[in-house]
C-alpha positions as CSV (number, residue, x, y, z in Angstrom):
1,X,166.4,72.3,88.5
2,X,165.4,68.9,88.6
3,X,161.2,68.0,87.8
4,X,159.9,66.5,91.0
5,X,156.4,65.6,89.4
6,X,155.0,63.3,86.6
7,X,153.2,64.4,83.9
8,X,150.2,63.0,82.1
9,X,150.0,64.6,79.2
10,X,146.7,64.4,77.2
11,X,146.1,66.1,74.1
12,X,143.5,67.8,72.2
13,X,141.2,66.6,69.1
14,X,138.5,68.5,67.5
15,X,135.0,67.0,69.4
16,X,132.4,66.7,66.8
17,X,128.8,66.4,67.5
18,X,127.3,67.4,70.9
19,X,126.3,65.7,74.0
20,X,125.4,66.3,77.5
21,X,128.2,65.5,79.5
22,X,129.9,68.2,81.0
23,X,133.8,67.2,79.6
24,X,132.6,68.4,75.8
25,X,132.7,72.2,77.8
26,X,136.4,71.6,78.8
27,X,136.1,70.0,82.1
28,X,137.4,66.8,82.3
29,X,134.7,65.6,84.7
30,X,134.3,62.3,83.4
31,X,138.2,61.7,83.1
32,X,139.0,63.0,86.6
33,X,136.3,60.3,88.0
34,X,137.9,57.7,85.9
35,X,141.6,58.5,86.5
36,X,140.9,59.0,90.2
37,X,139.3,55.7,91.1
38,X,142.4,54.1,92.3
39,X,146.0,54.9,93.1
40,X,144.6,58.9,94.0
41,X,147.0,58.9,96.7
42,X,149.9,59.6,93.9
43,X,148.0,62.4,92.0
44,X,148.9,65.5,92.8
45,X,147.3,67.6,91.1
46,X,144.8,67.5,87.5
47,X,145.3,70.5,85.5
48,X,142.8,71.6,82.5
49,X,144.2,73.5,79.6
50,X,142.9,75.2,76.5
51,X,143.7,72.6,73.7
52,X,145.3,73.7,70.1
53,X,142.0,73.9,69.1
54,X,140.5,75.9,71.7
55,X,137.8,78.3,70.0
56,X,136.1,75.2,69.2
57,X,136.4,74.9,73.3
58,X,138.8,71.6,72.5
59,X,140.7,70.6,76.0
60,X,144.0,69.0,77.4
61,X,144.5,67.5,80.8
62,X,147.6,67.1,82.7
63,X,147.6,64.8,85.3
64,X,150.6,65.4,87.8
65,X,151.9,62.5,89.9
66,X,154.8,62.2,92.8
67,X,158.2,61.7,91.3
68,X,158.4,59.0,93.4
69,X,155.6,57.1,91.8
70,X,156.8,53.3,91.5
71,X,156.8,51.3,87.9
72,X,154.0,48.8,88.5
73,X,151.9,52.2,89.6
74,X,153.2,54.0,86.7
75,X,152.2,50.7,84.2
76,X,149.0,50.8,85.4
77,X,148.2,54.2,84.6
78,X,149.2,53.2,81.3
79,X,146.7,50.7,80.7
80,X,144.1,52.8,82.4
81,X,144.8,55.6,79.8
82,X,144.8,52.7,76.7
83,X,141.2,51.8,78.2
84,X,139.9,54.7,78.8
85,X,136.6,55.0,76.9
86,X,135.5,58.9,76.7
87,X,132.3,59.8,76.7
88,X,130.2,60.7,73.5
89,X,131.0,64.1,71.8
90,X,134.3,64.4,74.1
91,X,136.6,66.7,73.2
92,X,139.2,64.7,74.8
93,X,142.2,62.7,73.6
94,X,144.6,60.8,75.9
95,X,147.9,61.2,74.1
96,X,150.5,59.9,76.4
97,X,152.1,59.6,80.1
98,X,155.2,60.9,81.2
99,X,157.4,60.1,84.4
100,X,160.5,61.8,85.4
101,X,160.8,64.5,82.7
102,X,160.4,61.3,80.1
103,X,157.3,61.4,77.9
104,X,155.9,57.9,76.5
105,X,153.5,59.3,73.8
106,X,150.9,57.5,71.6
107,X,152.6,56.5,68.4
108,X,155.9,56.7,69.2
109,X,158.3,53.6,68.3
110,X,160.6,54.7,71.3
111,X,157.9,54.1,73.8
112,X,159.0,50.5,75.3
113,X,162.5,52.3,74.8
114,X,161.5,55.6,76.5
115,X,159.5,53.4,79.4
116,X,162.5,51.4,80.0
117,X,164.4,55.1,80.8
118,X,161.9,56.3,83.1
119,X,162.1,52.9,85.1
120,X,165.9,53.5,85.5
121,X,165.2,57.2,85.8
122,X,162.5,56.0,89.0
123,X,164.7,54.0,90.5
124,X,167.8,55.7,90.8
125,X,165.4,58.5,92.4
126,X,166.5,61.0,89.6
127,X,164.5,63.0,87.0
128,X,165.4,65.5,83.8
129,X,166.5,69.1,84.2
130,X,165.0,69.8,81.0
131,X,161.4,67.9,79.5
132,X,161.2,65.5,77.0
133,X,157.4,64.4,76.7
134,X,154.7,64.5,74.2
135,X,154.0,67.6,72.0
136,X,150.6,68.9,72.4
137,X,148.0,68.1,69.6
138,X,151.0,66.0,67.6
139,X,151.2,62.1,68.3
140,X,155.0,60.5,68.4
141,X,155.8,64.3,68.2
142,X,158.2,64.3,71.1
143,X,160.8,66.9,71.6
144,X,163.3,67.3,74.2
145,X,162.6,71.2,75.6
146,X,165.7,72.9,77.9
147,X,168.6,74.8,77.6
148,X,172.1,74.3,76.2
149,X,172.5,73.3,80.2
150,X,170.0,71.4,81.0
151,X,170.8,68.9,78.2
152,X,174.3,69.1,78.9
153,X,173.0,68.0,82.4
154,X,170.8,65.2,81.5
155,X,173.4,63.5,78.9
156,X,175.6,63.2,82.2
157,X,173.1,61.7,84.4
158,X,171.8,59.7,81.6
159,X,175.0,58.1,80.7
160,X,175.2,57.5,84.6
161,X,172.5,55.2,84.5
162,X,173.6,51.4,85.5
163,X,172.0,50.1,82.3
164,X,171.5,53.0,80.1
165,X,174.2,52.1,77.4
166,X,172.7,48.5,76.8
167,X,169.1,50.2,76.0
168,X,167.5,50.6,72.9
169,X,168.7,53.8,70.6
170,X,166.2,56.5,71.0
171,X,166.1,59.2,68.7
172,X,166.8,62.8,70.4
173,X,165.2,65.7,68.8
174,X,166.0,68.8,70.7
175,X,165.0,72.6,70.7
176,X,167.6,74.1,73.6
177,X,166.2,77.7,74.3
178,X,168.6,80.8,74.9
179,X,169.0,82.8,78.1
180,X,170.2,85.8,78.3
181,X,173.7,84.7,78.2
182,X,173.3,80.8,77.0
183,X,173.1,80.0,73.3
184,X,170.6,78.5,71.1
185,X,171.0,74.8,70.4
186,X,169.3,71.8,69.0
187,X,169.7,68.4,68.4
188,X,168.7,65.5,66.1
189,X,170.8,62.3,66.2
190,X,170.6,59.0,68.5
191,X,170.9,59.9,72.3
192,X,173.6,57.2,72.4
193,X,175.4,58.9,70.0
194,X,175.9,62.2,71.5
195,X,179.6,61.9,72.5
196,X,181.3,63.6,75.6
197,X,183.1,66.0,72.8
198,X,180.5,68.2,72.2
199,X,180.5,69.4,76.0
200,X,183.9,69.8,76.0
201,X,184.0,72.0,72.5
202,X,181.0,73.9,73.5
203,X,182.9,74.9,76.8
204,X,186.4,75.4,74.7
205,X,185.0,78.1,72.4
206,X,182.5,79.6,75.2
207,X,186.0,79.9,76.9
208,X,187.0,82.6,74.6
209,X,184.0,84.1,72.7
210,X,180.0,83.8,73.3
211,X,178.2,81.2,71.3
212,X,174.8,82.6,69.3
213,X,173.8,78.9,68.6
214,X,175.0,75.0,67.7
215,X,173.2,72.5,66.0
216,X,174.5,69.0,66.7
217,X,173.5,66.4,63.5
218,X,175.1,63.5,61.8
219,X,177.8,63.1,64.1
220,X,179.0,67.0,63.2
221,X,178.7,69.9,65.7
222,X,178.6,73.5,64.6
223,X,179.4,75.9,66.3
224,X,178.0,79.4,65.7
225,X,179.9,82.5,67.5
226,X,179.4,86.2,67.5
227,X,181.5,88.0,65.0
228,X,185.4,87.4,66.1
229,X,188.3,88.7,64.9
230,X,189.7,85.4,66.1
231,X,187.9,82.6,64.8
232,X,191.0,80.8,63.4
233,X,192.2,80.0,67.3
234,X,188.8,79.3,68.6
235,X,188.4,76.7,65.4
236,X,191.6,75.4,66.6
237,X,190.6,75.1,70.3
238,X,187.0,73.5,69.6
239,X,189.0,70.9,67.4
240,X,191.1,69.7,69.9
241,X,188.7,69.9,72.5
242,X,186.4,67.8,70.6
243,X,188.5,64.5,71.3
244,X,187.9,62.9,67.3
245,X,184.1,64.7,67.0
246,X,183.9,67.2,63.4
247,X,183.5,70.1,64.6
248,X,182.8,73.3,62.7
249,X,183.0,77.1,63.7
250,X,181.3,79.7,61.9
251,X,180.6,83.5,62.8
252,X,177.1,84.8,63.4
253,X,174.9,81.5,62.6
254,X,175.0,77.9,62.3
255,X,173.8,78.2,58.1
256,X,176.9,80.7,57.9
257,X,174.6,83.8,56.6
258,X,177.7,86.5,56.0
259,X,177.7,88.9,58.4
260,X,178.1,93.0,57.7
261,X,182.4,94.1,57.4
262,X,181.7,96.2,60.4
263,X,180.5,94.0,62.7
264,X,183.5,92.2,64.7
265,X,184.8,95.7,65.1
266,X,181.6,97.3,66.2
267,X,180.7,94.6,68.8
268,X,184.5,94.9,70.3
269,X,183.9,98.5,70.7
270,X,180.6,97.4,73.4
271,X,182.7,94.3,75.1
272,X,185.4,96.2,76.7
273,X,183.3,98.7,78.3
274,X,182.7,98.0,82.4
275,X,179.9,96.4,83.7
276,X,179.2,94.5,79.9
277,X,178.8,90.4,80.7
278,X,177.5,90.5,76.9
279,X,177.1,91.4,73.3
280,X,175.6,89.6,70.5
281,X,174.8,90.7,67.3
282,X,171.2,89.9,65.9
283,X,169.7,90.4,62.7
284,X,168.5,93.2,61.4
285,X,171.4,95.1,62.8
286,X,170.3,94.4,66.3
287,X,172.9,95.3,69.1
288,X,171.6,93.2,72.2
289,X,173.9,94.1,75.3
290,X,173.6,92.4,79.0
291,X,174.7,94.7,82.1
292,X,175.8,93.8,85.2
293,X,173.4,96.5,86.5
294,X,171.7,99.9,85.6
295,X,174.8,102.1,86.3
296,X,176.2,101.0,83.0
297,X,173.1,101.8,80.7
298,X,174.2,105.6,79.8
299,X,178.0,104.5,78.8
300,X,176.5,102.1,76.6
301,X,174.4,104.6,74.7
302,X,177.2,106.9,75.1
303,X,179.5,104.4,72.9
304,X,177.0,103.6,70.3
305,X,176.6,107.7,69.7
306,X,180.8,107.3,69.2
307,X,180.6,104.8,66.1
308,X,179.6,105.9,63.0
309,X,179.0,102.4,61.5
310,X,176.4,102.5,64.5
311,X,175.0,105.6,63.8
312,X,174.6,104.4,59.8
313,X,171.6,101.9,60.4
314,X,172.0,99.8,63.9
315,X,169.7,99.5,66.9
316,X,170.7,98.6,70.7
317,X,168.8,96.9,73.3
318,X,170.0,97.0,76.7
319,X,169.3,93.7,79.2
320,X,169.5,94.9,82.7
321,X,169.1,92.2,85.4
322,X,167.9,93.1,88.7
323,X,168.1,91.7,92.1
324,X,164.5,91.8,93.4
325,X,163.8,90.6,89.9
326,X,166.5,87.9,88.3
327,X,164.9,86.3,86.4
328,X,163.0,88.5,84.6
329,X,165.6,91.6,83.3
330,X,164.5,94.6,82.2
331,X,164.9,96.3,78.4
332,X,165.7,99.2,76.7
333,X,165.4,100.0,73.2
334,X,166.8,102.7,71.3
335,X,167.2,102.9,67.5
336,X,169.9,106.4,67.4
337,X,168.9,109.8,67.8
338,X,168.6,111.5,70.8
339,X,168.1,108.7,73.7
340,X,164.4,111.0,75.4
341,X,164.3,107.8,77.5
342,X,167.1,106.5,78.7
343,X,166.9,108.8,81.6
344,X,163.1,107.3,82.6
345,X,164.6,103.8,82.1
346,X,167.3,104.3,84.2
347,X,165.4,106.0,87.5
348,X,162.7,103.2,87.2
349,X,165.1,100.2,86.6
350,X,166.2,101.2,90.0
351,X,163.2,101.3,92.1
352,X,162.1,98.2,93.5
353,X,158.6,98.9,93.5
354,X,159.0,98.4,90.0
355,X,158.5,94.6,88.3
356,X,158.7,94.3,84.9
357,X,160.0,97.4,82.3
358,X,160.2,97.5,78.6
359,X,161.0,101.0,77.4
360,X,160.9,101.4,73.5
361,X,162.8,104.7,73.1
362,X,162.1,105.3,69.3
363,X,161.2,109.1,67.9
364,X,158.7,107.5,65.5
365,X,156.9,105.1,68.0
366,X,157.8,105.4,71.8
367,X,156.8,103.2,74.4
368,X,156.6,102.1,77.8
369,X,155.5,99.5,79.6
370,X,155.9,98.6,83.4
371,X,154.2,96.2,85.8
372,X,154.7,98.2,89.6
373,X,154.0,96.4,92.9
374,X,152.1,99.1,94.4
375,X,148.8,101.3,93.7
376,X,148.9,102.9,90.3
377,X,147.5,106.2,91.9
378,X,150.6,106.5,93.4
379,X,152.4,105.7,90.2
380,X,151.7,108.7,88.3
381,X,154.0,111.4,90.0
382,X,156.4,108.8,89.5
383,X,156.0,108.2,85.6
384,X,154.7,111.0,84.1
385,X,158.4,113.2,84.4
386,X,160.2,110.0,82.8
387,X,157.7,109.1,80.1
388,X,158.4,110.6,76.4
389,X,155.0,112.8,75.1
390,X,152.9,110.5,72.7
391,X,154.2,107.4,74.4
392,X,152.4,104.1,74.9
393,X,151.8,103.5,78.1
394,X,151.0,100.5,79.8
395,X,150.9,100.6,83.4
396,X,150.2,97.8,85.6
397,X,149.6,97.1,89.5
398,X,148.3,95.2,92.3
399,X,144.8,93.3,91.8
400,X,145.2,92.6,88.0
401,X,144.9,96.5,87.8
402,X,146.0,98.6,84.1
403,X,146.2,101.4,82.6
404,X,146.4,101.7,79.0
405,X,146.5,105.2,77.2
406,X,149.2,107.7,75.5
407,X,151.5,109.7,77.5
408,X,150.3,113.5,77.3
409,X,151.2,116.7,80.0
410,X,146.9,116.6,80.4
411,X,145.2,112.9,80.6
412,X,141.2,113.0,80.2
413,X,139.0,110.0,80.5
414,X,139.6,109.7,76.5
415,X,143.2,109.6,76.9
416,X,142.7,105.5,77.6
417,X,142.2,103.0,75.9
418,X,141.8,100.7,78.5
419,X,141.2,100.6,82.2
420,X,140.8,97.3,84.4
421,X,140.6,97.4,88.0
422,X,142.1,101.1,88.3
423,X,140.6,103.9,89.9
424,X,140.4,106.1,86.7
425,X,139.9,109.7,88.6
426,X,142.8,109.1,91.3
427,X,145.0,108.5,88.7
428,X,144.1,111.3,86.1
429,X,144.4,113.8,89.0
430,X,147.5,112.7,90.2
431,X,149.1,112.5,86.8
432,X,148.1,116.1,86.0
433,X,148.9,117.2,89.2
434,X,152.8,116.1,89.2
435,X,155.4,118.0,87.2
């Protein structure tokens, strides 16, 4: 999704002394009366943040222009911010403006480089999937933030640019987030430099087995995939896909860390079962599989209890999507034994009027927490059949409202731990009322 706003980015510092002015208590006053004098009509919004530094009530700003803001508008917010003069005692630091997903921060040597982009950026009427602006509380610390798609995205439209290629080299540092089924990535090297090769390897080995993470440095992409049994083919495929870039495939993780005998063979036992999209194995002999949707869960659990090499050490945690809930899947962890929850996970992971679920389904420490979009009161006949005794329980609602105790056949008021915005009383009697 492409940013539609400009960012003014202004970091934190440490105020010392005191004064009067209401900006040392985190306000911003005195910089949203400077910053607001002319060109308002652009702003659209001024946003005040806990700094780095917040206990000693330390602040950052973000200003937040149109996309559309033109380059003499944009250059003149740049010398208001170089002139600002805070007040005395301020807590304040102006650390740099960014346009267009494009951060020009204070101290960086890529800024005429990086204010050149934006302009192109501004007048081709595009902006960045991903953000590359200033790093809170870190001067010149700018890092490109986006996934493995976003930055595949943004090198295309990048090297679309009319003039791009006869810029200044600007040195890319970036730290690509995984999804749920997109891999780790990051990259250090000149932006110029990243060659159309990586793409097309990164989509010839995701062709035929997931990626876990890449790392792109010194002209050399690596490859990490989950454990294969046919890593010679995929090394062959990358290769040639790669069109003259090195390119390196390893198993499990980019630094090669050896992997257990068993686990190619375990993790093939999960993929072929229906309604899997994936598998990756983490560390700590972490199973991590995404379903297509809830149906699946028990067949899953139902495998693991069939492999001994399972049953000698691993844990699985489940990743269910859900439609009234995409983007935000719910989880299931179980560590062996007898799975008390899986049945609870399965009954709330399909009711809508459920949010958010994390079920921890461990003999030692179980635990469940769930966000529901109506009353808790009427929660409790719901939960109380499906939740393991001696769980942790976190329940929340409507109005900010939760309910924090351990899960027991009897609640009293000094089952909770803690109680915000819930009517207490409805919800004891309608726990211990329900079966």
């Amino acid at each position: 999704m492409k940013r539609t706003a400009l960012f003014l980015v202004i970091a934190t510092v440490l105020g010392l002394g005191t004064a009067s002015c209401a900006e040392d208590h985190g306000s911003g006053d005195s910089f949203r009366a400077y910053i607001e004098k002319s060109n308002a009509q652009w702003i659209d919004r001024l946003d005040i943040r806990p700094g780095s530094a917040s206990f000693f009530g330390s602040s950052e700003i973000l200003v937040m222009l149109r996309a559309d803001t033109p380059e003499d508008v944009f250059a003149d917010f740049q010398k208001r911010i170089k002139d600002y003069d805070p007040p005395f005692g301020s807590r304040l630091e102006l650390q740099g403006l960014a346009a267009n997903g494009v951060g020009v921060c204070r101290g960086d040597p890529a800024a005429p480089a990086k204010t050149k982009l934006r302009t192109q950026l501004q007048a081709t009427g595009k902006s960045l999937a991903g953000t590359w602006t200033c790093k809170s509380g870190a001067p010149g610390d700018n890092i490109y933030r986006g996934s493995t798609e976003t930055f595949l995205a943004d090198r295309k439209l990048l090297n679309s640019l009319p003039t791009w290629s006869e810029g200044p080299e600007i040195q890319l540092n970036a730290e690509l987030e995984g999804e749920l089924n997109e891999p780790r990535g990051t990259v250090n090297a000149i932006l110029q430099d990243v060659p159309a090769g990586l793409e097309s390897a990164l989509h010839a080995v995701s062709a035929r087995e997931e990626i876990a993470e890449w790392t792109f440095e010194n002209r050399v992409l690596t490859i990490a995939v989950e454990p294969s049994t046919a890593q010679a083919a995929i090394q062959q495929a990358a290769t040639a896909a790669g069109g003259g870039l090195t390119v390196h495939v390893r198993q499990g993780s980019v630094a090669g860390a050896a992997l257990a005998p068993e686990a190619a063979g375990l993790r093939a036992a999960f993929r072929g079962l229906p309604g899997v999209e994936s598998v990756r194995m983490g560390s700590g002999k972490w199973i991590t599989v995404t379903l297509s949707d809830i149906s699946h869960a028990a067949s899953v659990v139902k495998q693991a209890q069939n492999q001994p090499e399972f049953t000698a050490g691993y844990a699985l945690k489940l990743w269910v999507p859900v439609a009234w809930q995409p983007r935000n899947p719910f989880s299931y962890s179980w560590y062996g034994g007898k799975p008390t929850q899986l049945r609870g996970f399965e009954e709330l992971a399909g009711n809508p009027a459920v949010t958010a679920l994390d079920i921890n389904d461990s003999a030692d420490n179980p635990g469940l927490s769930a966000d529901f979009k109506v009353s808790l009161n009427n929660v409790a006949s719901l939960a109380k059949p499906l939740v393991a005794p001696g769980a942790w329980t976190v329940l929340e609602g409507p109005d900010d409202s939760q309910l924090n105790f351990h899960a027991a056949k009897t609640l009293t008021k000094e089952s909770f731990e803690y109680v915000k915005n819930a009517d207490q009383d409805e919800f004891i009697k309608a726990w211990n009322a329900a079966r």
